[in-house]
Structures are given as C-alpha cells and as structure tokens.
KOLDRENPA-334713 format. One record per residue: y, z, x of N, C-alpha, C, CB in turn; residue in three letters. Coordinates in steps of 0.05 Angstrom, whole numbers, plus 5000, padded with zeros to 4 digits. Last residue first. Glycine has a CB too. Example, Ala and Ser with C-alpha at 12.3 -4.5 7.8 and 13.67 -1.06 7.14 Angstrom:
<sites>
495551425257497951435273500151575258498851145282SER
488651565264491051565246493451565264491151815226ALA
</sites>
This chain:
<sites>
422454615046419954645063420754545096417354435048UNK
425454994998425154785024424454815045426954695032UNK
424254974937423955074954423754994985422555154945UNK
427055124867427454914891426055034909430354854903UNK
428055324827425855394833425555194852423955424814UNK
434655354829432755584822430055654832432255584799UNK
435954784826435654944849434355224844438354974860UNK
435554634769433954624779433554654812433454474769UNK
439654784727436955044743435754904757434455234723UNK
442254364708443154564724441954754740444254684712UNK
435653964714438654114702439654234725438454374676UNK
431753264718432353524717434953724720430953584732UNK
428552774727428453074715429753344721426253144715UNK
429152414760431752374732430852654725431352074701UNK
424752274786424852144759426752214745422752174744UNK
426952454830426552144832426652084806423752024845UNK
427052944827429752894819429052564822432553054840UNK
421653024821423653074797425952914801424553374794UNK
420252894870419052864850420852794823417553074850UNK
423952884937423353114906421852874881427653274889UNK
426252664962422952584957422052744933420852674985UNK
431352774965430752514963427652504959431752384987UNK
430953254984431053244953430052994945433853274942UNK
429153315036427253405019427953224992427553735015UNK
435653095056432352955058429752985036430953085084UNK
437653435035438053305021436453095018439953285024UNK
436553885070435753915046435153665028437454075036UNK
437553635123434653645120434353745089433353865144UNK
444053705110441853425117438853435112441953365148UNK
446354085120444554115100443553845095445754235077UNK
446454345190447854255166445754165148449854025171UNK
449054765252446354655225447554615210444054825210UNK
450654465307450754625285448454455259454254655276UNK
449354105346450854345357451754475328453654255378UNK
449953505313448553595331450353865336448153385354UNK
446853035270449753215275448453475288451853315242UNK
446552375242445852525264448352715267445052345289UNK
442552045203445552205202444752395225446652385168UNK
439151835186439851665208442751835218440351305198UNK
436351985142434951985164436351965194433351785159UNK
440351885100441452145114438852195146441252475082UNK
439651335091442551375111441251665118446551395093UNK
434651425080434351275103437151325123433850955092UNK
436551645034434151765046434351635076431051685027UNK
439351215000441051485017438851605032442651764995UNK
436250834992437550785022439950995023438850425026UNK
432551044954431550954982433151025008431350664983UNK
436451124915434951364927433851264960432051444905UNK
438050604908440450824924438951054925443750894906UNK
433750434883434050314912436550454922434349954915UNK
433050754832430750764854430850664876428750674849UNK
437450494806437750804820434550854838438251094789UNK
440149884831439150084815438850364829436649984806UNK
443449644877444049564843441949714827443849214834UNK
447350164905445949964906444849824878443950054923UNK
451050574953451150454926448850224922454050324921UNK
452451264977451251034977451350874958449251064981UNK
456151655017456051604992454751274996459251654977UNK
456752335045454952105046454951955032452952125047UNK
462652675064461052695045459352375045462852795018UNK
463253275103462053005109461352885077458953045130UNK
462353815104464653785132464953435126462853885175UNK
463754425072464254075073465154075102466853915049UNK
466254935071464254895103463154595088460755235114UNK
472355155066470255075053469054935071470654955031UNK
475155525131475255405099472655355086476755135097UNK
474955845168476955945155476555775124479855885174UNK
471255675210470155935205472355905176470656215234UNK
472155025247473055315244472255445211476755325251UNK
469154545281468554585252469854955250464354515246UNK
471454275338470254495324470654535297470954705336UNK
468753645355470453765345469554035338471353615326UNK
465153295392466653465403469353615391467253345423UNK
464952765347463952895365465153045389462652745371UNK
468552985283467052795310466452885326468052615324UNK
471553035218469353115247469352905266465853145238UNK
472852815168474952865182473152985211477053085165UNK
469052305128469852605145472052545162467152745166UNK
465951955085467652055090468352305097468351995078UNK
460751375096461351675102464051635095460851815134UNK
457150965060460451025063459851275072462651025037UNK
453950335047453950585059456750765069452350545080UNK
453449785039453050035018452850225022451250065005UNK
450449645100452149545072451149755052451349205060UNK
452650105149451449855138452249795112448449855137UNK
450950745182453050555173451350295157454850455202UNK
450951465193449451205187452051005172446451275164UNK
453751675251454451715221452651425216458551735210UNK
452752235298452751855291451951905267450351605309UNK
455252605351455652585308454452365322459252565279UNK
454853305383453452995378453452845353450752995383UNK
456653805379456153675403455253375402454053825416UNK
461154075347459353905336459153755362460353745309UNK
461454835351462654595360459654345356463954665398UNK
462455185276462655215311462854835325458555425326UNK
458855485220462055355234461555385270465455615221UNK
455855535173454955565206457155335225451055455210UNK
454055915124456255695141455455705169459755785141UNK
446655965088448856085105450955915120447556235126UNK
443155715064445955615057447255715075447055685030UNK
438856135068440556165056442755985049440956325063UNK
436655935116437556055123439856135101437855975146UNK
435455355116433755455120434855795126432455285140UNK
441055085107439355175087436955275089438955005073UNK
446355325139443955295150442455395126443555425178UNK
452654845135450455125128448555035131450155265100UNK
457154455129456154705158455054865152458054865174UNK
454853995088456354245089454954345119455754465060UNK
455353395057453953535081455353765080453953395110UNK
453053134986455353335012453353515032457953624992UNK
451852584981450552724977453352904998447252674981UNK
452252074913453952264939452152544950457452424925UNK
450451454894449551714887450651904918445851714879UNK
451050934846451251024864450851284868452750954869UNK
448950254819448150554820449850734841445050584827UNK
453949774782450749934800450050224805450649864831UNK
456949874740455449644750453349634768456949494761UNK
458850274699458550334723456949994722456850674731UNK
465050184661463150234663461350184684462650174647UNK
471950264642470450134651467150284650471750084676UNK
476750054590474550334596473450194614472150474573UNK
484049814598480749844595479450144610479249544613UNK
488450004603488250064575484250044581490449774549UNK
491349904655490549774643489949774609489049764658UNK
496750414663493750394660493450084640492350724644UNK
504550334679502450434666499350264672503350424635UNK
506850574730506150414743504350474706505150444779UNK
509451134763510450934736508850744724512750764743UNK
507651214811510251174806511450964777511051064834UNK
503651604788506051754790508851634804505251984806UNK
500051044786501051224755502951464765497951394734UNK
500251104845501350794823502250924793498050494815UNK
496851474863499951424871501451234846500151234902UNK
491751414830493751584827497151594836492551774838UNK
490950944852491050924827492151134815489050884818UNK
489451014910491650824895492450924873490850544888UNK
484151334885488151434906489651364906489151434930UNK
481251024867482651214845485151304864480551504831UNK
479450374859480250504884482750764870481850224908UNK
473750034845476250244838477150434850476050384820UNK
468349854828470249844846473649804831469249594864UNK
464750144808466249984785468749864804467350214755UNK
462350394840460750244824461850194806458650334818UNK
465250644872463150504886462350324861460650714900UNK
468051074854469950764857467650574870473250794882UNK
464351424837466051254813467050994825468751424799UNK
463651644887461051514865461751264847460051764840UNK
467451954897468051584906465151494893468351464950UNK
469152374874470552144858469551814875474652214860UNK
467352844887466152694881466552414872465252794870UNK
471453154897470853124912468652864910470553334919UNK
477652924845473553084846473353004872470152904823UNK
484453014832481552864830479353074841481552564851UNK
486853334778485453294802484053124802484353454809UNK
485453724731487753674729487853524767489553984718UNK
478653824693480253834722482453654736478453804740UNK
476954174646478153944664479754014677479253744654UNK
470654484620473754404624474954134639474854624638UNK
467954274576466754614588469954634603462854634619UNK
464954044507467554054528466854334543470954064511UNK
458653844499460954014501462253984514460954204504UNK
453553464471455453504487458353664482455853274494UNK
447453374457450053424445451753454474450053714423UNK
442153124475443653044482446053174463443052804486UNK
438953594476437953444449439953204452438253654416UNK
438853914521437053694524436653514496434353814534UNK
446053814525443954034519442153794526443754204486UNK
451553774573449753624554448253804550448353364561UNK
458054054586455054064585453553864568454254324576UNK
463353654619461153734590459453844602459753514569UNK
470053524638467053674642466153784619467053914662UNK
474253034663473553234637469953354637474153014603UNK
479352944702475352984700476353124673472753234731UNK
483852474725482852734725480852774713484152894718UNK
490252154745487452134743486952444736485952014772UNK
496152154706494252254737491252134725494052714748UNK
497052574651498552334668497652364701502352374665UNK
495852654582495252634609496352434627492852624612UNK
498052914532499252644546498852604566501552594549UNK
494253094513495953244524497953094536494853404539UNK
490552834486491853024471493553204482490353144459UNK
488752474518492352394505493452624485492552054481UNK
485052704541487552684558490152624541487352464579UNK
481752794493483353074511485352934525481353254536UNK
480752294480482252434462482452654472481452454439UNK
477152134529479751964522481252144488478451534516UNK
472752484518474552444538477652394536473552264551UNK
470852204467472552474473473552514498471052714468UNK
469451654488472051624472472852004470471151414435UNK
465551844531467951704530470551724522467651564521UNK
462152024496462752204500465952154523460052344509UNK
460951604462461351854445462551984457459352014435UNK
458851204510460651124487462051324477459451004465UNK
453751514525456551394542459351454530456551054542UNK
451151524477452351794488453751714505450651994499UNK
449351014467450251144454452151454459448451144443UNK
446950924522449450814513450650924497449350604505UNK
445051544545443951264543447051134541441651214513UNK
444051914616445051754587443651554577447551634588UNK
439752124653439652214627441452054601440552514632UNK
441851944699439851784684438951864661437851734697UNK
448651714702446951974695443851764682449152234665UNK
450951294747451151344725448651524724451351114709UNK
452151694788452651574767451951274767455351614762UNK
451052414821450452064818451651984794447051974814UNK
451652924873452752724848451852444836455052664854UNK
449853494893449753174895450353124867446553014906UNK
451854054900451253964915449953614917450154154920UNK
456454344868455754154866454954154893457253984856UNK
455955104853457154904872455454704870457554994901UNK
453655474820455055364809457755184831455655574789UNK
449155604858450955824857453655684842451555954890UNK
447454954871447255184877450155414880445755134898UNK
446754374831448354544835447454804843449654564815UNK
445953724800444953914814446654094840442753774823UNK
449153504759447653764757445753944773446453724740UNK
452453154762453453344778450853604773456753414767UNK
453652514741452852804738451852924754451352864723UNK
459352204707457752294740456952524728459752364774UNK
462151594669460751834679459551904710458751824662UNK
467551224659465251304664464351574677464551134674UNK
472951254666472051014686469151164686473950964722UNK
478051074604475251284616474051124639472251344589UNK
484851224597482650984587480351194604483150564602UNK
491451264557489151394575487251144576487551694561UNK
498651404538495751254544493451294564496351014550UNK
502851614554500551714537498351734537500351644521UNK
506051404596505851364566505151434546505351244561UNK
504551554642507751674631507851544609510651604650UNK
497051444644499851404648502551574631500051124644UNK
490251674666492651714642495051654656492852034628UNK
483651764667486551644679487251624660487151404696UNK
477952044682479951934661481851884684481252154633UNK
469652114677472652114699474651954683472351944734UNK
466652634658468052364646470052324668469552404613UNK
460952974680463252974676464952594666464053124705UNK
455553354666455753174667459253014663453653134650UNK
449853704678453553774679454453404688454854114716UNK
445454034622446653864648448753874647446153594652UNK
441254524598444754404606443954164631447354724624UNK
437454914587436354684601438654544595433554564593UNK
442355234541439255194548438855004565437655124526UNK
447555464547446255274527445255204548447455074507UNK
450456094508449255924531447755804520448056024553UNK
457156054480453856074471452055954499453155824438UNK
461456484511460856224499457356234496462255954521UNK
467656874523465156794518464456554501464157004509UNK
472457124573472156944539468656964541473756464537UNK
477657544598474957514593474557304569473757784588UNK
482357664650481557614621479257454617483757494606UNK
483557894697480957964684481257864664480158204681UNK
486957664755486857544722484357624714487057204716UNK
485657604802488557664797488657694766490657424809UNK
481357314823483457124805486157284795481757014777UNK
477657734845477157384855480557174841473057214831UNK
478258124813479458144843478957854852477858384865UNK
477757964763480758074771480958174801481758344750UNK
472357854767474057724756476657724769474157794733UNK
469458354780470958134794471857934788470258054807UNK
471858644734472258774758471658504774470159054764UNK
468358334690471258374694472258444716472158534680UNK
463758494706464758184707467358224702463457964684UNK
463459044706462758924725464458614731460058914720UNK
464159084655466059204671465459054696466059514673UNK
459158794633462258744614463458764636463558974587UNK
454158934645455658804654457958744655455058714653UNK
451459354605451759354631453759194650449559314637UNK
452259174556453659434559454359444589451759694550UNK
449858704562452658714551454058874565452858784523UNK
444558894565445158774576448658654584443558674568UNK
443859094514443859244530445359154556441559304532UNK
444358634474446558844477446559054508446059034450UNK
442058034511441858254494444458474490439558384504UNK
443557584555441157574534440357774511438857584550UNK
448657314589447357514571445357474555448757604555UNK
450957064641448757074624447457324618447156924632UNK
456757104671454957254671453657194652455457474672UNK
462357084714461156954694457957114699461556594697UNK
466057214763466757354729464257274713469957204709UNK
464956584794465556904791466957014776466457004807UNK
463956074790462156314779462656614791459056244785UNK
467355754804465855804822463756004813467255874844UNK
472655994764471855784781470255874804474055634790UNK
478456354720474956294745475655964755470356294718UNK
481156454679482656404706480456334722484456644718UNK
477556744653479256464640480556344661481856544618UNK
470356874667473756834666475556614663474756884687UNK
465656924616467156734637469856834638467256414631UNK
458857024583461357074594462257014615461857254595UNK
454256654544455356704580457956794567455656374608UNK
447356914506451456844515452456834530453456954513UNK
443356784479443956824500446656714500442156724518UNK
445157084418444157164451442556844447441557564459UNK
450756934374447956944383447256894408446456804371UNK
456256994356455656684361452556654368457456554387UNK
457057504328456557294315455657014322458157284305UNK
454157774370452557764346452357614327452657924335UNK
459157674413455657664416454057624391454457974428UNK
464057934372463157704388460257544392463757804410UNK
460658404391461658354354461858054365465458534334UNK
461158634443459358544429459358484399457758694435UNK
467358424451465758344464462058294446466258554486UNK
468958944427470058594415467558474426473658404432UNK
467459234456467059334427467059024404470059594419UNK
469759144509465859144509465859144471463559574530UNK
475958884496474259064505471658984495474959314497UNK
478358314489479558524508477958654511481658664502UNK
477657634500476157884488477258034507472657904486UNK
481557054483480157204507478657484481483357354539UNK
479256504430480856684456479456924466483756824447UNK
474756704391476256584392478456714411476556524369UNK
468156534429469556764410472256594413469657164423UNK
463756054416464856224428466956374414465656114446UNK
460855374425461155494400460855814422458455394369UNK
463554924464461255104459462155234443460055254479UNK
466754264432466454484448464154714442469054584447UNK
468653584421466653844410466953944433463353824398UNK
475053504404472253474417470653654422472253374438UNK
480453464359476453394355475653334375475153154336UNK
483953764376484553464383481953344375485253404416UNK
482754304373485054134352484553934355487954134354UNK
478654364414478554414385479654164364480454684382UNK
482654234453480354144453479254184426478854254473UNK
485654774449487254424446484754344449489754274472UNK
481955144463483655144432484554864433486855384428UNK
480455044507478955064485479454974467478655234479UNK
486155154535484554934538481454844516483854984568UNK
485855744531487855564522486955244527490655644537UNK
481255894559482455944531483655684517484956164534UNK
482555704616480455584597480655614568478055684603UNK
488155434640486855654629484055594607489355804615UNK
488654914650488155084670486755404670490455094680UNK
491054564621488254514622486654684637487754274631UNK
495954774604495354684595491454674596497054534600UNK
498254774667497855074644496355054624500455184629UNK
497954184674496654434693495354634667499554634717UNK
502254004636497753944627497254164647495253514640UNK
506854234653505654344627501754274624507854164598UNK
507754104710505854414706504454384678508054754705UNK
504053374705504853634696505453904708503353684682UNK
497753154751500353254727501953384722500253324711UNK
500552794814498152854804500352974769495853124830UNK
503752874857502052644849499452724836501452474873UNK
510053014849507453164850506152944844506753424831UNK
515552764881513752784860511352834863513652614849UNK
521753194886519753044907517153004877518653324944UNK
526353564879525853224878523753064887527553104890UNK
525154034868525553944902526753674889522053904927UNK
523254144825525654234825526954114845525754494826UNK
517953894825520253774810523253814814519953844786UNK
515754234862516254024873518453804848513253924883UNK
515354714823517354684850517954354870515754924873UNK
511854404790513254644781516154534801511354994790UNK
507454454826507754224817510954254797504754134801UNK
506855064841507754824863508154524843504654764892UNK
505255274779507655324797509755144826506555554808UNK
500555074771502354894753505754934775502455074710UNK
496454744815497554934810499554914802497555054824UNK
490954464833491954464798493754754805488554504766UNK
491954434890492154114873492254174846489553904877UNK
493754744922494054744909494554464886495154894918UNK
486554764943488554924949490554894923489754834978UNK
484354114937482854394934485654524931480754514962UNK
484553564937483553634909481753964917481053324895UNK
491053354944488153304954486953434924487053494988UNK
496253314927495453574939492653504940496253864922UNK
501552804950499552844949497153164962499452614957UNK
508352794942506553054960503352984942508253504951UNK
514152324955511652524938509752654958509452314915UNK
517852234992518952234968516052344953520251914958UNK
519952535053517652395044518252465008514352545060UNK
523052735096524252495081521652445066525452225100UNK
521953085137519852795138521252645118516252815129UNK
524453495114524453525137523553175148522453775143UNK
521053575063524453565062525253365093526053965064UNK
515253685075516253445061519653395055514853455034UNK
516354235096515253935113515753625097511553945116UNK
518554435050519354515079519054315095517954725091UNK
514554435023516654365018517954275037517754505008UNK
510254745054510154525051512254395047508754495038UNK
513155265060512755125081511754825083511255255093UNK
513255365002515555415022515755205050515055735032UNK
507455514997508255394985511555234999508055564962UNK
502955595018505255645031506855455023505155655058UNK
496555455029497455635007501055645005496155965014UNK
496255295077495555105057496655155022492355105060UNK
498455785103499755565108498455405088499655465136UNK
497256345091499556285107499556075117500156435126UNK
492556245057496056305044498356335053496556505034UNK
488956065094489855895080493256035067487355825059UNK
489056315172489256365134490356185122490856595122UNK
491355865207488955975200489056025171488356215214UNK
498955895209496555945221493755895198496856255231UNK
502855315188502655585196500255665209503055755174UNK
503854775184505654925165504655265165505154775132UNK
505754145228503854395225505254585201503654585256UNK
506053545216506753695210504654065207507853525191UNK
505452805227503953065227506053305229501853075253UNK
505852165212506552385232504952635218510152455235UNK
502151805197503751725213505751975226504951515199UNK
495051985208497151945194500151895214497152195174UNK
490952165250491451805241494051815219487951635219UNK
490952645262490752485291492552175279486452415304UNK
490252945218492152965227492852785254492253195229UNK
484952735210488052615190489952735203488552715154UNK
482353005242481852665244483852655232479352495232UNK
484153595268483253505255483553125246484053695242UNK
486453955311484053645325483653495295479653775342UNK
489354285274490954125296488953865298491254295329UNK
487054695244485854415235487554195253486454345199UNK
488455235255485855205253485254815258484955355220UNK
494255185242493755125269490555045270494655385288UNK
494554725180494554995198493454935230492355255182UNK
497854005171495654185174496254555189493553985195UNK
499753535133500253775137497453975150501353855109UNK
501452815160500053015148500553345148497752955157UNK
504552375111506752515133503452745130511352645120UNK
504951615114504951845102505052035124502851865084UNK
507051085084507151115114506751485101510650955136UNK
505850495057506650705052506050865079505550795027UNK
502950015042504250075061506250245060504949905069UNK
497650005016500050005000502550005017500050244981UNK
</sites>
C-alpha cells in the first residue's frame, strides 16, 4: 500500500524481526508489558513524535481497549480498528448478550445480566438447569469461569470464581449460562464499514483448545454443512450492523452437536488466526482493515472458503512437560517452505525468545484444495520445521496430525482432555 510504518517495541523485544524491517522503530519502555505495551502515554507519545496518522493495535494488549481507542480520537490519530462505543459495546459480555438478544441472534440461554450474590446465583441455576457455567463479564482465557453441575457445587465455588475474577480483571462481576454439551467453537469472521454495512468471510473452528487457549484452527469446519454456513452467516452479519460495526472482527458461537448455535462473543480485532481465512478466499484482512479506517466502504459480498486451510501455533512450551514456556536462545530455525505453505514469526536463528509475554513464537499456516491433503502437507511442513535450543510444541502438533479423530473431523472443545502425547 506504500505506506511507511513506525514499530513500537519494549526493551525485551529490541532484536525483535518488526522492529529490524519497519521503517523506523520506536522503543516505549522496559519488559513489563504495563510499562510499555500497556503505556498508553508512551505510545501516543511515539506516534506524535513519527508524524504517523493511525495506530494499528495488532490483536493482543490494547487492541479491544475502548479507553486507548478513546484517546487516540482525542490525539487525532486513527485507531484501526472500532469504536470505544462497539469496544464497550462488545467488550462486556453482559452487555453484549443483551444487544445480541435484541438484534435476533440466538444466544445461550442464562440469567439476565450480571448476578450479585450465591442467593441470585442459585435461583438463577434452577431456572436455566445444571450443568451451568459461570463467567466473568470482563474474562478471557477462563479465568472466573467454572462448570457447575449441582447446588453443592455452587455453594463451593461462587467466591472462589469471583475472587479470581477480580484479581485477573479488576472486575468480579459474575453472569451465567447453560453449559452446552460436546460444543464446538466455531467463529464467523466479519467486516464492517463507516456505513453500517457489513458482509461475512466465513467460518474457522477453533475447537481444539487447551485450558480454553486455541491451539489449531481450520476452515472451513468439517462439522458444517451449508445450511448452517448460511444461518450462522447471516447472524453474524446482524451483530455487526447491530452495532454499526466498523473494522474487521469475529463473532464467536458455540455449536451443540444437534448443530444449534450460540452467540458466546466478539472480538472487536483481528484473530491470531485470521490468515486460515485469507488463505482460502484470498483476502488480505490488514489491508482491509487499514482501507475501512480510511473510509474506504466493503464490497457488500459474503465470501466463502475455496480450499481448505488449517493453522497450527508453535508456542515456546514443552508439551512433554505440561505445556510448560520454555523461553531462552533459538540456536537453529529452518522454517518449512513451498507452495501452500506460510510461516508467520518474528524469531530466527540466534534470537532470544524472553520470559515476559505470550510464548507464540510461530504460526504454520497451510492451504490445499481439500481437507485430507492440508492434513498431509501441514504434517510434512511441521516434519520439516526445525527449532533448535528450546522446546516447542511441534512434536504435539505432529501427534495430532495422525490423531485419528481429528483426521475424521471428530471432535470438541474436550477433546484435549483425553489427549495423550506419546
């Protein structure tokens, strides 16, 4: 687009690859994320300083934060991405329910708004029926959240899940929702312009997940059919305009196994997962975000996936070993290459992977014209993925690739539970 961009990194991330290739670079503090990725002040600060007219926030730190998107209006500078109002909007889950409701897309059947005490709580429980999850409204990542199966069970946990709730988020407010059985997680990727207007670029499902972290993505889901494409599409596309969505961004369902589908939330952002999508409808969503924050309105078309594609994330953890992070110096990379084959990292050989963030270090993304030949030839890329002087979760993803189940499409959210790697 020839746009010339400016990068921000903490001292931790100096060697880092974007900070080497962008056109200038900008440090904004030490290590700890809140004294510099978090820093709010200091970003500003860098984008005043560089003359740079918008602030692309990636898709961790503060990419749904209504306050920085908030401040960057005040700056003059344009948040690339929505709103504070969709932020606040889509950010609180409560409140995100309720407009989901109004706008007709089905949602889990749950109490109405937050629950203040265990007394609400179980009256709540009885009327929507065990098994129930409780969730923080402010969460993410499954902390606060808790499957219930009985009163007793209630009694015990209520304080607990609250208590970290409000030390993980600052925010104990509590909701509940009906848990739903053998779930998949299956998300709608949207785009929306300064018009209104929205359109859907299809599905990814995400259901296989440890500790409610995505660990591989594919799309198209082999659980859809068309009919459910279509259904769950067009609700997609009636949350974003029910807010006048503007940006790219995800809308997240559970599917049950009878195929219904629920709204669970959205994500005001793009997805770490987002290049599944541009692999197989070729679609380039970064552009596509800059372009709708400079005005630029959406085709109007839905698209739909044309081949298969499927992401696997490398992380600095040793899955023989819990998942445990295992941050330190990467003595040896070779990244598999060829047709249909995409790494995207910021690593190389002789970089140190530091202790301070999310232990992604790589994400693998393959495409091919069905889903039994992008199983093949991610099995063969991750054979060929070489990463040396730390453990990484390559050898899991190996296993999975032969996994049985996940060849034939079988299987949920649980199905790391009874995973076992050999």
């Amino acid at each position: 687009m020839g746009i010339k961009t400016v990068a921000v990194y903490s001292t931790a991330d100096r060697e880092s690859l974007h900070v080497r290739f962008a056109d200038e670079a900008v440090c904004i503090g030490p290590a700890p994320s809140k004294e510099s990725y978090l820093n709010m002040a200091a970003i500003i600060s860098a984008a005043e300083i560089t003359n740079s007219d918008g602030i692309h926030p990636g898709y961790g730190f503060l990419s749904e934060n209504a306050k920085f998107s908030h401040i960057c209006e005040e700056h003059g500078i344009k948040f690339i991405g929505p709103s504070p109002e969709m932020i606040t909007a889509m950010g609180d889950k409560a409140t995100a329910k309720a407009t989901m409701i109004k706008a007709g897309v089905p949602t889990v059947p749950g109490s109405e708004g937050l629950i203040d005490t265990l007394e609400d709580a179980l009256k709540a429980a009885s009327e929507v029926g065990y098994p129930v999850m409780i969730k923080a409204t402010a969460g993410g990542g499954g902390k606060g959240m808790r499957i219930i199966r009985s009163d007793e069970e209630l009694n015990v946990q209520w304080d607990k899940a609250r208590a970290e709730a409000g030390a993980a988020f600052g925010n104990d407010g509590m909701y509940m929702e009906k848990f739903i059985e053998e779930p998949r997680h299956i998300e709608i990727q949207i785009a929306g312009d300064q018009n209104g207007n929205a359109c859907h670029l299809s599905e990814r499902d995400c259901s296989v997940q440890r500790r409610h972290q995505k660990l591989v993505e594919e799309t198209p889901s082999p659980f859809m059919d068309d009919n459910l494409r279509e259904a769950m599409g067009k609700a997609a596309i009636k949350a974003a305009e029910a807010i006048r969505y503007e940006g790219v961004g995800t809308v997240e369902f559970l599917v049950d196994k009878y195929k219904n589908f629920y709204f669970m939330e959205m994500n005001t952002r793009i997805q770490v997962e987002h290049p599944i999508t541009e692999e197989v409808i070729n679609y380039d969503l970064i552009k596509e975000q800059i372009k709708l924050a400079a005005g630029i309105p959406i085709s109007g078309k839905n698209y739909y996936p044309e081949k298969h594609a499927i992401e696997c994330r490398i992380n600095a953890e040793d899955p023989y070993n819990g998942f445990r992070p295992s941050p330190g110096k990467i003595t040896t990379l070779h990244v598999p290459g060829g047709h249909g084959v995409r790494v995207d990292t910021h690593v190389y050989a002789g970089y140190t992977i530091p202790p301070h963030y999310d232990s992604m270090i790589a994400k693998l993304i393959v495409v091919h014209q069905t889903r039994e030949e992008a199983i093949d030839k991610m099995l063969r890329a991750l054979q060929e993925f070489v990463i040396e002087g730390i453990k990484t979760t390559i050898p899991f993803h190996i296993q999975l690739m032969q996994d049985e189940r996940f060849r034939k499409g079988d299987y949920t959210t649980k199905f790391m539970d009874d995973f076992v790697l050999k």
